[in-house]
C-alpha positions in Angstrom: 0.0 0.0 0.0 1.3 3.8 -1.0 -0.5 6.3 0.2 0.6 9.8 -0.4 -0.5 13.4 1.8 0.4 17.0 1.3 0.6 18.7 4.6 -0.7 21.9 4.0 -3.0 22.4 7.2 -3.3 21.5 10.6 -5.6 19.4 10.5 -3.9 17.6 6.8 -0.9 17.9 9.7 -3.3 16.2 11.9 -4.4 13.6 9.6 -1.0 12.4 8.4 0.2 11.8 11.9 -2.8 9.8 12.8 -2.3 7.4 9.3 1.4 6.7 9.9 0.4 6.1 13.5 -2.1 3.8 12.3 -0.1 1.9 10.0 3.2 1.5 12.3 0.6 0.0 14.9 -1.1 -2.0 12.1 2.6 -3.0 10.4 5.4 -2.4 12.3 7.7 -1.1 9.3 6.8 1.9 7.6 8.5 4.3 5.0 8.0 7.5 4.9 9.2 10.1 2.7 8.8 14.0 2.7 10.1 16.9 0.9 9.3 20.7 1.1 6.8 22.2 -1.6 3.6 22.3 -3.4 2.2 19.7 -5.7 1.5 20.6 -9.3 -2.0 21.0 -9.4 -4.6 19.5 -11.8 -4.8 23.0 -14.0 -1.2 22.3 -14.7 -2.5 19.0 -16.3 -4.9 20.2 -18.1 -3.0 23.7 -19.4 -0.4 20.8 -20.6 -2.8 18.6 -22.5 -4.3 21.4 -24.0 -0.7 22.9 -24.9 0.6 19.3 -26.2 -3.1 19.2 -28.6 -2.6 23.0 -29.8 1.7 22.0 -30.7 0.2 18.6 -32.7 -2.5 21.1 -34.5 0.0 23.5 -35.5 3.3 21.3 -36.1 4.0 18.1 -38.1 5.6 17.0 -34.6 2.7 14.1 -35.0 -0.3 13.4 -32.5 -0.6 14.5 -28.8 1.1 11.8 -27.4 4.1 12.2 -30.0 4.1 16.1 -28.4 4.0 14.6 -24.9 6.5 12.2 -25.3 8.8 14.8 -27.1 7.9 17.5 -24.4 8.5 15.0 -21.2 12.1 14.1 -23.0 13.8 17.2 -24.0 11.9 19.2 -21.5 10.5 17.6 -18.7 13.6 15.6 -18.2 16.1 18.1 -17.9 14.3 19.9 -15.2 14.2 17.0 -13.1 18.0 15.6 -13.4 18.7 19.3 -12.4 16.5 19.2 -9.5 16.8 15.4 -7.9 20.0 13.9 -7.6 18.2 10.8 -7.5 16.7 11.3 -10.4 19.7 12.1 -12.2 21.8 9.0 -11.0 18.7 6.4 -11.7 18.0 8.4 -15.3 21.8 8.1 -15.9 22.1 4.0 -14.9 19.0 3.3 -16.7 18.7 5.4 -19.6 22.0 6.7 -20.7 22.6 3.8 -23.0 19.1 3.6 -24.8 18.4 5.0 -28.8 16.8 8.3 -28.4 13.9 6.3 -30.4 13.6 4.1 -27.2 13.9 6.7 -24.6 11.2 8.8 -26.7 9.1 5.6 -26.6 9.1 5.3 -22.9 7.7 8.3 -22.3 4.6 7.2 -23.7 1.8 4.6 -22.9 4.3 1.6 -22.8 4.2 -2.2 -20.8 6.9 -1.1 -18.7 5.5 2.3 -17.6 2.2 1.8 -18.0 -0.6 4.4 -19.7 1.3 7.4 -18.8 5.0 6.1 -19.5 8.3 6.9 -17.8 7.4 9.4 -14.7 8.6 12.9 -15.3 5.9 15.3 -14.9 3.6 13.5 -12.5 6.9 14.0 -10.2 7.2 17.8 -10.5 6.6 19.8 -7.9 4.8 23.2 -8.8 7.3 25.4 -9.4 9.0 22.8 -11.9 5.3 22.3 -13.2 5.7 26.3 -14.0 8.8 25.9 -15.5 8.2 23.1 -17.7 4.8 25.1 -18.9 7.4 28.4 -19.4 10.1 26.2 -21.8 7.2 25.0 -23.7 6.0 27.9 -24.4 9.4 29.4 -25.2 10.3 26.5 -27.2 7.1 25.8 -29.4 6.1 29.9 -30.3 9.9 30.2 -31.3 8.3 28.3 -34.3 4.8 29.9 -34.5 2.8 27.9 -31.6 0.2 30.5 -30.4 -0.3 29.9 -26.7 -2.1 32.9 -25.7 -5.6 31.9 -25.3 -4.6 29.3 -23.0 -2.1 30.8 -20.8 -3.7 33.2 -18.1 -2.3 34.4 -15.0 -3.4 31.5 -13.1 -2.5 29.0 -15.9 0.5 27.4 -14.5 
């Protein structure tokens, strides 16, 4: 069993203290892991999908999912090798030595991964969630992507 909680309250404070409480009674070996920070929120999800849709209409990068996969690679990546050392040491043991053609194709709906591939973005924390939005947008209306009816001031 995972279970995950963003402390953000006293009583979410409350809460989580009372679970891992619960489950050391119940278990007797727990693992818990916590780092400062928000969660990227569901907006970011949806400002990406509808980002990844508008790049796909207006490119001959391929579908959405070729955008995403493209996207989570050469963008998403990055930002999280820079940011988790962990990330950086597992990404370089594991992935290093893979064609970019296979490293493109786990960031996609694969068997190993799953339906949402290789986990890069569902690991970001909000500010990289912002930043990741930013050098897409930098990126893609560099060649003619117009992301202005999506982005607001809350968009990211």
């Amino acid at each position: 069993m995972t279970e995950r909680i963003s402390v953000n309250s006293a009583s979410k404070l409350s809460e989580a203290i009372h679970k891992l409480t619960q489950l050391y009674r119940d278990k007797k070996f727990v693992v818990v892991s916590m780092r400062e920070g928000k969660d990227r929120t569901l907006d970011q999800n949806a400002l990406w999908w509808a980002m990844y849709q508008r790049i796909a209409q207006m490119t001959q990068m391929g579908d959405i999912e070729d955008v995403r996969r493209w996207c989570k690679l050469h963008l998403g990546v990055p930002i999280m090798r820079k940011a988790d050392v962990d990330f950086f040491n597992a990404w370089n043991r594991s992935f290093l030595h893979l064609t970019y053609e296979e490293k493109l194709h786990l960031m996609g709906p694969c068997n190993l991964f799953g339906p949402d591939g290789f986990p890069v973005t569902r690991l970001f924390n909000r500010a990289q969630g912002i930043a990741y939005t930013d050098q897409i947008v930098a990126e893609f209306s560099a060649k003619g992507v117009v992301f202005s009816d999506l982005l607001g001031e809350n968009a990211a």
